[in-house]
C-alpha positions as CSV (number, residue, x, y, z in Angstrom):
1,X,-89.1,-5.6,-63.2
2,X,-92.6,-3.9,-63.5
3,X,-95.0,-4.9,-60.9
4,X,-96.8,-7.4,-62.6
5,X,-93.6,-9.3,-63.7
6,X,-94.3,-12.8,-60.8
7,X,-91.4,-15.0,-60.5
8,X,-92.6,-17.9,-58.7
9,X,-91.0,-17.8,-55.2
10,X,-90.4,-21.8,-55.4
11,X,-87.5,-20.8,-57.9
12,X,-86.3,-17.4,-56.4
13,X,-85.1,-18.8,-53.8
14,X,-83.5,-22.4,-52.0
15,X,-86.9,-24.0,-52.0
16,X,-85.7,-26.1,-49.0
17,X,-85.5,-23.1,-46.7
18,X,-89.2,-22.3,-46.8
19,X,-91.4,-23.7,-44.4
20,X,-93.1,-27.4,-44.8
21,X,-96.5,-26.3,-45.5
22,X,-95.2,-23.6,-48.0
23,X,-93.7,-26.0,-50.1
24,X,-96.0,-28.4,-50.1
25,X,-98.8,-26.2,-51.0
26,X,-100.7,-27.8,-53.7
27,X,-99.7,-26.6,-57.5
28,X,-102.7,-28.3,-59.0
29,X,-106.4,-28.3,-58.0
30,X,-105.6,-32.5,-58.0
31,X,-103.1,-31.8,-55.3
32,X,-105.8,-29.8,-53.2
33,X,-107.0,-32.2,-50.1
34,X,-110.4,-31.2,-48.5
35,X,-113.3,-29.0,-49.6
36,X,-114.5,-31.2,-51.9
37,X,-118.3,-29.7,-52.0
38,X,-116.3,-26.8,-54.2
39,X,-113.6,-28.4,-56.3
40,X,-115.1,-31.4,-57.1
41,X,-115.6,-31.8,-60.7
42,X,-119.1,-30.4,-61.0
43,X,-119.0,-28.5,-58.1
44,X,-119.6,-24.5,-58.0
45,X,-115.8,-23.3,-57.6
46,X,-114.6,-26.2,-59.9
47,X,-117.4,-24.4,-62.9
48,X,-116.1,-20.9,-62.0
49,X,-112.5,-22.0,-62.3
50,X,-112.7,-24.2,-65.0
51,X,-114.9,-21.2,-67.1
52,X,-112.1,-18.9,-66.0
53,X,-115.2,-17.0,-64.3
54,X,-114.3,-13.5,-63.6
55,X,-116.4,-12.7,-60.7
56,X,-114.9,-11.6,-57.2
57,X,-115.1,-14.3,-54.6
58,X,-115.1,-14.2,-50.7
59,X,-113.3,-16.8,-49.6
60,X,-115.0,-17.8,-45.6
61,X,-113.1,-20.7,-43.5
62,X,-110.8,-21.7,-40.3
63,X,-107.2,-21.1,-40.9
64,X,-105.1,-23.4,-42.7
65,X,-108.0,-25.3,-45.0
66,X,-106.5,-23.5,-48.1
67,X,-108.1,-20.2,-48.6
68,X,-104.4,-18.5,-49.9
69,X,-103.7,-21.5,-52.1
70,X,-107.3,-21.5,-53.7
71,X,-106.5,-18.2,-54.8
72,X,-103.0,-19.0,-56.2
73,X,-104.3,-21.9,-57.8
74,X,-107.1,-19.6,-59.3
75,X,-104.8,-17.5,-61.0
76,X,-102.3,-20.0,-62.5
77,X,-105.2,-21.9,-64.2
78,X,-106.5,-17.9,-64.9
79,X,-102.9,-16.9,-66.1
80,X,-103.9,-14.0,-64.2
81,X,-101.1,-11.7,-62.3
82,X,-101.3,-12.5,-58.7
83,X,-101.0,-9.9,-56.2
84,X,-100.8,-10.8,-52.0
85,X,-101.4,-8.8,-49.5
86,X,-102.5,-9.1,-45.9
87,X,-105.3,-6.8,-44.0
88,X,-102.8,-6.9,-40.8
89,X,-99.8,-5.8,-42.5
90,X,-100.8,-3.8,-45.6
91,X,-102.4,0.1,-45.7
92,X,-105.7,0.4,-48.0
93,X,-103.6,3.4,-49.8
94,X,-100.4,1.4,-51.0
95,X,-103.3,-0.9,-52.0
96,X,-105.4,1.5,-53.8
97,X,-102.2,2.3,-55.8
98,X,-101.8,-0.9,-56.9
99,X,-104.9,-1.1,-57.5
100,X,-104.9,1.9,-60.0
101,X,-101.6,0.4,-61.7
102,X,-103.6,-3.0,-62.6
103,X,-106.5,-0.4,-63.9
104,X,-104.1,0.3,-66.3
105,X,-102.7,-2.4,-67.3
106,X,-106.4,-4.0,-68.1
107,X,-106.4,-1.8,-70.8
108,X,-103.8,-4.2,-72.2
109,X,-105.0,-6.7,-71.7
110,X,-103.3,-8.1,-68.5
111,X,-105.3,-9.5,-66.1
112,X,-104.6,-8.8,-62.0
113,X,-106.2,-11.2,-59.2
114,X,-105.5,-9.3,-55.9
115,X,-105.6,-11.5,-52.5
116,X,-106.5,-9.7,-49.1
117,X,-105.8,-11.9,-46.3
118,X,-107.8,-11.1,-43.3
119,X,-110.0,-8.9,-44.9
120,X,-112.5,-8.3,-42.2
121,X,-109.6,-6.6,-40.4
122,X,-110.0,-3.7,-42.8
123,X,-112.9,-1.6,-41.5
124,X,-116.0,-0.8,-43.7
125,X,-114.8,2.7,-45.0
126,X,-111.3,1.0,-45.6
127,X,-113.3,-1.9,-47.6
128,X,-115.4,0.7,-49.5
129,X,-112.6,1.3,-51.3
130,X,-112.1,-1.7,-53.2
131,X,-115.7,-0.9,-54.6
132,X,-115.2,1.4,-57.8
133,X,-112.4,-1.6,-58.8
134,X,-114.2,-4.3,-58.8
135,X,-117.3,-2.9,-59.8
136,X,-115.4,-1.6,-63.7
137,X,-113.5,-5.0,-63.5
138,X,-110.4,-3.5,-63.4
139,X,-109.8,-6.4,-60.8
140,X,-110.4,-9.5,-59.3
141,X,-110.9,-9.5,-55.6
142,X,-110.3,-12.4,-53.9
143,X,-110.8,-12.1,-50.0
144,X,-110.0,-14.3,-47.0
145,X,-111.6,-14.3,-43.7
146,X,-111.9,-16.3,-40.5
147,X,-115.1,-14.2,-39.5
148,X,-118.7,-14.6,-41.1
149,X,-118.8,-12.3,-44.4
150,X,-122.1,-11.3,-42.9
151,X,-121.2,-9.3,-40.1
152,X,-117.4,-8.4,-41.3
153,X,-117.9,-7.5,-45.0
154,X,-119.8,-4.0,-46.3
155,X,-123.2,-5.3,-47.7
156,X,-121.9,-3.2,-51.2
157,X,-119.1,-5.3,-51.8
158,X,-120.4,-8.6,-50.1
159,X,-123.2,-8.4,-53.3
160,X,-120.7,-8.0,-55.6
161,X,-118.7,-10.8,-54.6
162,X,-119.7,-15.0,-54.6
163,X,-119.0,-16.3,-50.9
164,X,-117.5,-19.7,-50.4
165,X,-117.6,-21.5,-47.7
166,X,-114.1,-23.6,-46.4
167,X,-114.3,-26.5,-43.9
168,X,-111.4,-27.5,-41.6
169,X,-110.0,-30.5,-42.8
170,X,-110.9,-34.0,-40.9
171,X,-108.4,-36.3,-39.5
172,X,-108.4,-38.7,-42.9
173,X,-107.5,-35.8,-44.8
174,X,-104.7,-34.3,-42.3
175,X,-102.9,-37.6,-42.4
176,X,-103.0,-37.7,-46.0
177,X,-101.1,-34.8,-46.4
178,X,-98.5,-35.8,-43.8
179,X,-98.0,-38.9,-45.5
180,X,-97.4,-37.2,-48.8
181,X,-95.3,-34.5,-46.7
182,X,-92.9,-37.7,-45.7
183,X,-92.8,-39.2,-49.3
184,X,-91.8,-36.5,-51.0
185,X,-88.7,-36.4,-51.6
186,X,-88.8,-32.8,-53.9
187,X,-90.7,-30.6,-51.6
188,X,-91.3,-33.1,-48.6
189,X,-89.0,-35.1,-46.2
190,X,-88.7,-37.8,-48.5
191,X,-85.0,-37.1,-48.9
192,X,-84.7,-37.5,-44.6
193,X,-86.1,-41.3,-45.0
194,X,-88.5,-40.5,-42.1
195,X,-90.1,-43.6,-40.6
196,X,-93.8,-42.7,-39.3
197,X,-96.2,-44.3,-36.8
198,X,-99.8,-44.5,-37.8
199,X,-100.4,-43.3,-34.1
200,X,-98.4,-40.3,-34.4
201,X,-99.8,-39.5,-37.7
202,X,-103.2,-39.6,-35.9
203,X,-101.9,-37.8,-32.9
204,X,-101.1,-34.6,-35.1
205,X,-104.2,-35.3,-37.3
206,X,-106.5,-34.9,-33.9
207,X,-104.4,-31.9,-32.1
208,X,-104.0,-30.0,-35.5
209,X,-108.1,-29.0,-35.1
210,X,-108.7,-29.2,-39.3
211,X,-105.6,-26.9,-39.2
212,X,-102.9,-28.6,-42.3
213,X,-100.5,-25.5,-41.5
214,X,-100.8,-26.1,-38.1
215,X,-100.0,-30.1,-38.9
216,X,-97.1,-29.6,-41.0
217,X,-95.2,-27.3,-38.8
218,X,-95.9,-30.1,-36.0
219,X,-94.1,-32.6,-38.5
220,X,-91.7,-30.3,-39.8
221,X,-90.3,-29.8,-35.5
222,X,-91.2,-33.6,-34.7
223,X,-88.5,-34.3,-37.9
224,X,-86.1,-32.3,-36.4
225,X,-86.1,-34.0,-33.4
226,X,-86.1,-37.2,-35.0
227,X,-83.0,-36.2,-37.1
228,X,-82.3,-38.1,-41.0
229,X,-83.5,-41.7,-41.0
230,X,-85.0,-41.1,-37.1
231,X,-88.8,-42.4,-35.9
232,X,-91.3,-40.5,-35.7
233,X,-92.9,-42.1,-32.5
234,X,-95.9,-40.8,-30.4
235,X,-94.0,-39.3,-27.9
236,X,-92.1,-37.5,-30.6
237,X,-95.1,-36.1,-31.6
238,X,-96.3,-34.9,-27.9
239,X,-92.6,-33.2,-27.8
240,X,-93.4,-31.6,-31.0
241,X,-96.7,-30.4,-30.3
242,X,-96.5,-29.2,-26.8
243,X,-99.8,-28.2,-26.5
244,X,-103.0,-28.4,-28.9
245,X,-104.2,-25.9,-31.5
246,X,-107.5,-24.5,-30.5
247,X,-109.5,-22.6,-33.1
248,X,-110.8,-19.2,-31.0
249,X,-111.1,-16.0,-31.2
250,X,-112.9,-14.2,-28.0
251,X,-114.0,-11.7,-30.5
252,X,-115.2,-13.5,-33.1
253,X,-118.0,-15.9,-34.6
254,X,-116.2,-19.2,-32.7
255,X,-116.0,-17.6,-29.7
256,X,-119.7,-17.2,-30.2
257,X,-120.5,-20.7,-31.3
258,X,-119.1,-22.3,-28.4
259,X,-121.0,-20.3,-25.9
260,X,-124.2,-20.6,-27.7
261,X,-123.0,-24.4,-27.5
262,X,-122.3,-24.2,-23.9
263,X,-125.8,-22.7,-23.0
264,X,-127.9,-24.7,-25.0
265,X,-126.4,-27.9,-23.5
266,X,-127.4,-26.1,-20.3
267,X,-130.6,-25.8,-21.0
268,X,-130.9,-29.3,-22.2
269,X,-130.0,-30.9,-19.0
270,X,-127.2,-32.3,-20.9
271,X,-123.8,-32.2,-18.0
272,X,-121.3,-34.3,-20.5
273,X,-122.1,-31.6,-23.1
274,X,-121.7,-28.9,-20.4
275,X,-118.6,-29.9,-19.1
276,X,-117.0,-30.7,-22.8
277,X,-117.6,-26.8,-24.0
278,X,-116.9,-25.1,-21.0
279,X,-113.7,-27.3,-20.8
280,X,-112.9,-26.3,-24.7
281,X,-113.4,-22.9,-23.9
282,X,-111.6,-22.7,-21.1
283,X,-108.3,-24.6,-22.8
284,X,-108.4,-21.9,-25.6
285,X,-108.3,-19.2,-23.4
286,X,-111.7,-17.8,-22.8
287,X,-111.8,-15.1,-19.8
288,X,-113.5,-17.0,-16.9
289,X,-115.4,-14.3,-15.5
290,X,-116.7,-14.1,-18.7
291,X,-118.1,-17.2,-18.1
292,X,-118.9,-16.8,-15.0
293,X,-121.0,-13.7,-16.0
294,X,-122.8,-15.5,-18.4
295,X,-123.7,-18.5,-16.2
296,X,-124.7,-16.3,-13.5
297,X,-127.4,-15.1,-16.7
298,X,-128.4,-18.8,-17.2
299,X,-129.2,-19.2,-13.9
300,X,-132.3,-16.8,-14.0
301,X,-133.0,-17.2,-17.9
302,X,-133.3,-21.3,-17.7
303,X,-133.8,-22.2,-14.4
304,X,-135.3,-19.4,-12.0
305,X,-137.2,-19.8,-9.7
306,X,-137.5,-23.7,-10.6
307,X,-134.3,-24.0,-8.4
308,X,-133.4,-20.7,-7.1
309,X,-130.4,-21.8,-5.0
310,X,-128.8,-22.1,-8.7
311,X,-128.2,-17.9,-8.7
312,X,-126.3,-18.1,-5.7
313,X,-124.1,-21.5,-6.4
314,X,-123.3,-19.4,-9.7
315,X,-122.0,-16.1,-7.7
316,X,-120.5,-18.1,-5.4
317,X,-118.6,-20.0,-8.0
318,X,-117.3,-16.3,-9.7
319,X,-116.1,-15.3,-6.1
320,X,-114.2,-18.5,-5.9
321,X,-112.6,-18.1,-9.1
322,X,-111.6,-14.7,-8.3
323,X,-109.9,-15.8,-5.1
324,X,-108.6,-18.6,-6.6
325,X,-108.0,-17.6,-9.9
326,X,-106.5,-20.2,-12.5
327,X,-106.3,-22.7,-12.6
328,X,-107.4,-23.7,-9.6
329,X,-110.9,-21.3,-9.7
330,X,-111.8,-23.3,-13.0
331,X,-113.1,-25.8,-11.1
332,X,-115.9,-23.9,-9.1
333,X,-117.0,-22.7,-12.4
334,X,-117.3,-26.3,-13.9
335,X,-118.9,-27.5,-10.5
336,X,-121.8,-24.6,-11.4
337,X,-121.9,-25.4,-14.8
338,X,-122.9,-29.0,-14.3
339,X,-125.3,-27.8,-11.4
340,X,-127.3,-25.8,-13.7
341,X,-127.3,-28.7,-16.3
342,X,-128.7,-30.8,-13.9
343,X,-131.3,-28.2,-11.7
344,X,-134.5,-28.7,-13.0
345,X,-135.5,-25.7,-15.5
346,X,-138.1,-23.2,-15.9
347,X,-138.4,-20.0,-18.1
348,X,-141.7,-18.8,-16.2
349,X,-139.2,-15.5,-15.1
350,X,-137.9,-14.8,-18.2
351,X,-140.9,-15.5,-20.4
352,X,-143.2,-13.2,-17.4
353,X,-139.9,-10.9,-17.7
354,X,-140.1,-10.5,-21.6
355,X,-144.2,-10.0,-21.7
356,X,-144.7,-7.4,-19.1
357,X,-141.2,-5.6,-21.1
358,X,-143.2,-5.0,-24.0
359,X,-146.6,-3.7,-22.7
360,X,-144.7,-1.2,-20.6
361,X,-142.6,-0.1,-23.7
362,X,-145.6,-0.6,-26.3
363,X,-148.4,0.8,-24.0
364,X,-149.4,3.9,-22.7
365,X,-147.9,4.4,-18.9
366,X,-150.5,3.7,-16.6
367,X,-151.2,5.9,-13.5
368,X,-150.9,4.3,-10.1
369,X,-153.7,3.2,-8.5
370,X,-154.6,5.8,-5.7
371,X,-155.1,3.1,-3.1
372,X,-151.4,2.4,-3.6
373,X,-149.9,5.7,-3.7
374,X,-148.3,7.2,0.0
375,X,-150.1,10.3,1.7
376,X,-147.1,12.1,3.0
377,X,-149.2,15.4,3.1
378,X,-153.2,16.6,3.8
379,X,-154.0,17.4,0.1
380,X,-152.6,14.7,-0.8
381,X,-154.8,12.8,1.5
382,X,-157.5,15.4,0.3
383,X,-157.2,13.8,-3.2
384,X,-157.4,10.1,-2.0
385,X,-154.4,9.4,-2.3
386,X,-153.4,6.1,0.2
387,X,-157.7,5.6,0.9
388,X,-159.1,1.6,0.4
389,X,-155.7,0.6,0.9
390,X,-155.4,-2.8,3.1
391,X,-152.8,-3.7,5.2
392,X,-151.9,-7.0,4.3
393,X,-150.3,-8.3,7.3
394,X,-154.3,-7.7,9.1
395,X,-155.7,-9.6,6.8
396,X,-156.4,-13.2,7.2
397,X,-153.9,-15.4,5.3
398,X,-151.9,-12.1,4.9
399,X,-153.8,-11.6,1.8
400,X,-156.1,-8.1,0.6
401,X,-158.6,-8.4,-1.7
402,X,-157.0,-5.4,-3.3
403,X,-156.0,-5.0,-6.6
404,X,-152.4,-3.9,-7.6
405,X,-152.4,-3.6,-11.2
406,X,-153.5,0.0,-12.6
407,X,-157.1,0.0,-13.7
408,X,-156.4,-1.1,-17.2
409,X,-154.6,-4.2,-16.5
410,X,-156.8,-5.6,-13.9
411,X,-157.3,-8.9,-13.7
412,X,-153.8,-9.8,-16.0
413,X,-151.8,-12.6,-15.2
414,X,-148.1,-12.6,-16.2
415,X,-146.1,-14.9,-14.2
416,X,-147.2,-19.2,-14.8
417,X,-145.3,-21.2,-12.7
418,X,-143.5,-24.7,-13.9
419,X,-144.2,-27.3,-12.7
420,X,-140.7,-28.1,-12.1
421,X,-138.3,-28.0,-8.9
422,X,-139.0,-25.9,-5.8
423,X,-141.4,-23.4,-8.8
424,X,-143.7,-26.6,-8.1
425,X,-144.3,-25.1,-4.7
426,X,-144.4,-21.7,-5.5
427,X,-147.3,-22.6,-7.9
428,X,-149.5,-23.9,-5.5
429,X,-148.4,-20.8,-3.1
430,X,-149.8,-19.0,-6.1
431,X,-153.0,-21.1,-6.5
432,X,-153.8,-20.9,-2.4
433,X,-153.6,-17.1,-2.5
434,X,-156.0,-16.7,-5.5
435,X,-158.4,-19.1,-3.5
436,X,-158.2,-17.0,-0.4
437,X,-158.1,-13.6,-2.8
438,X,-161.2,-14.9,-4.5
439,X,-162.9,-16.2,-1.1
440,X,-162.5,-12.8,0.3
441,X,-163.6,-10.9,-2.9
442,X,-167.2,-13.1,-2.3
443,X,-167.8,-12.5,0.9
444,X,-167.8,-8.8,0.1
């Protein structure tokens, strides 16, 4: 059998010794639950399909929303040859060979679609490789990826390919197919006369996270339990799941998402928000220090100075949790978590921070002012260095009229404080020793 001869792997083997979610992966587009802003009738994917467009595609989406069976689907109604492979498992060079073979056959006319699952595990030299192909047309490409094309895919082939976008599925739709899972009696559990619960449908639905695989193989163990003819109850279901599926991955774009989500909630003074993504992040495994770090960050960037015992509660809260460890440390880092939701905030640090940055890296470097340099030796002293200096602590109010800034900066003012918090006070600190600065300055 040549390698473009497919024999459908429904009929090559017992179909009932495959996996739930393998066999009932939709045949038809009809079948196909979810992602209806691409498959509706009208809709961009549905057009490309239904125009047997030839044109790459990048397929972008959480696991189990149908990114595999789009492409199968794709090249049935194509009556293209399709070709599987998975970035983890396969080597770019027994792809490129492949990919040379269907070069070939195009020139008789046959057709090849070839799926890489997980493509953004291939690196950018690796994915360079697929370019010459699928720029002569000698093949389709037809990628999958759990990480934004943007960052993960070579700009080269990312232009020469249309990106869609996949949504997890919602609840409705989960239940759906678990109701048409337990009906079937072909490819389903039909033939087990499987008596449901709305509630457990609904439990799976919610723990699945938009996740069908992940919902079917949850049914598929919950059945098992249950045994032919058995009720599938709610606690069946908690048996059966054990514990939820959490979309994360502490390298990738979620992991980011839920800890711009976390800080942002911060920031907002928002402590149900706060305590919701920490808690999520913390179930799907996120490295607490990592947290901690990053709180420890918040605590200057968003609240400084505003309420400056916040810096300490949150390096107090990372030592805890390094004593502690989990899960019992978690909870010091939720207790600082909701303390900086609710300290009152101020960027004055970070936004005084951030200006004074960029003069010193866009400016020229200005020399010290000689008053403020140190005389260690007599030519120093010679050359002025140390003379008009005042001593601030015999000064009245323990305040010069001496300017610190070099020469060219004189007179600048970086750092505005909030009126927020304790930076309240500090603000009119900083307003009683310009009075007594600018007193002393007339009375010279």
């Amino acid at each position: 059998m040549s390698l473009f001869e497919q024999e459908d792997s429904q009929t090559s083997r017992d179909a009932t010794q495959a996996p739930l979610a393998e066999r009932m992966r939709p045949l038809t587009l009809d079948e196909f639950a979810g992602q209806e802003h691409l498959i509706a009738p009208g809709k961009p994917l549905r057009i490309q399909i239904e125009r047997d467009d030839a044109v790459s595609m990048i397929f972008w989406g959480p696991p189990g929303v149908g990114k595999t069976t789009l492409a199968k689907l794709i090249a049935h109604s194509t009556k293209a040859s399709f070709l599987e492979y998975s970035a983890v498992m396969s080597g770019v060079k027994e792809i490129k060979l492949v990919m040379t073979e269907a070069e070939k056959a195009a020139r008789f006319g046959s057709r090849t679609i070839l799926f890489i699952d997980e493509i953004h595990r291939f690196n950018k030299s690796q994915q360079d490789a697929f370019l010459p192909f699928v720029e002569r047309g000698a093949i389709r490409l037809i990628g999958a990826t759990t990480e934004n094309p943007s960052f993960e895919i070579v700009s080269a082939l990312l232009s020469r390919c249309r990106v869609y976008t996949l949504h997890a599925l919602s609840e409705e739709e989960i239940v759906t197919l678990l109701k048409r899972a337990l009906a079937d009696k072909k490819r389903g559990l039909g033939l087990r006369n499987l008596t449901a619960h709305d509630e457990a449908l609904q439990l799976i639905a919610s723990y699945s996270s938009g996740d069908a695989r992940a919902a079917y193989n949850a049914l598929e163990v919950a059945a098992q339990l249950a045994g032919d003819g058995g009720e599938l109850t709610v606690d069946k279901m908690r048996e059966a799941l054990q514990s939820r599926t959490l979309m994360y991955d502490k390298s990738g774009e979620e992991h980011y998402n839920l800890i711009s989500a976390l800080h942002k909630s911060i920031r907002n003074s928002d402590p149900d928000a706060t305590l919701y993504w920490i808690t999520r992040m913390l179930a799907a495994g996120e490295d607490p220090m990592y947290l901690a770090r990053r709180m420890v960050r918040m605590a200057s960037e968003d609240i400084g100075l505003a309420a400056p015992e916040a810096l300490n509660l949150c390096l107090s809260a990372r030592d805890a949790y390094d004593l502690l460890g989990t899960p019992e440390g978690e909870l010091a880092l939720v207790q600082a978590a909701i303390y900086l939701a609710l300290a009152p905030k101020s960027n004055a640090i970070y936004t005084a921070f951030g200006e004074v940055k960029s003069l010193v890296e866009n400016t020229r470097q200005e020399p010290v002012p000689l008053h403020l340099r140190n005389a260690p030796t007599k030519l120093m002293k010679e050359l002025d260095y140390g003379k008009g200096y005042q001593y601030a602590h015999d000064e009245v109010g323990k305040v010069a009229d001496m300017e610190c800034l070099p020469d060219a900066l004189a007179g600048r003012s970086f750092y505005h404080p909030t009126e927020e918090g304790r930076e309240k006070l500090l603000g009119q600190r900083l307003a009683e020793i310009k009075k007594i600065r600018a007193a002393k300055h007339r009375e010279k």
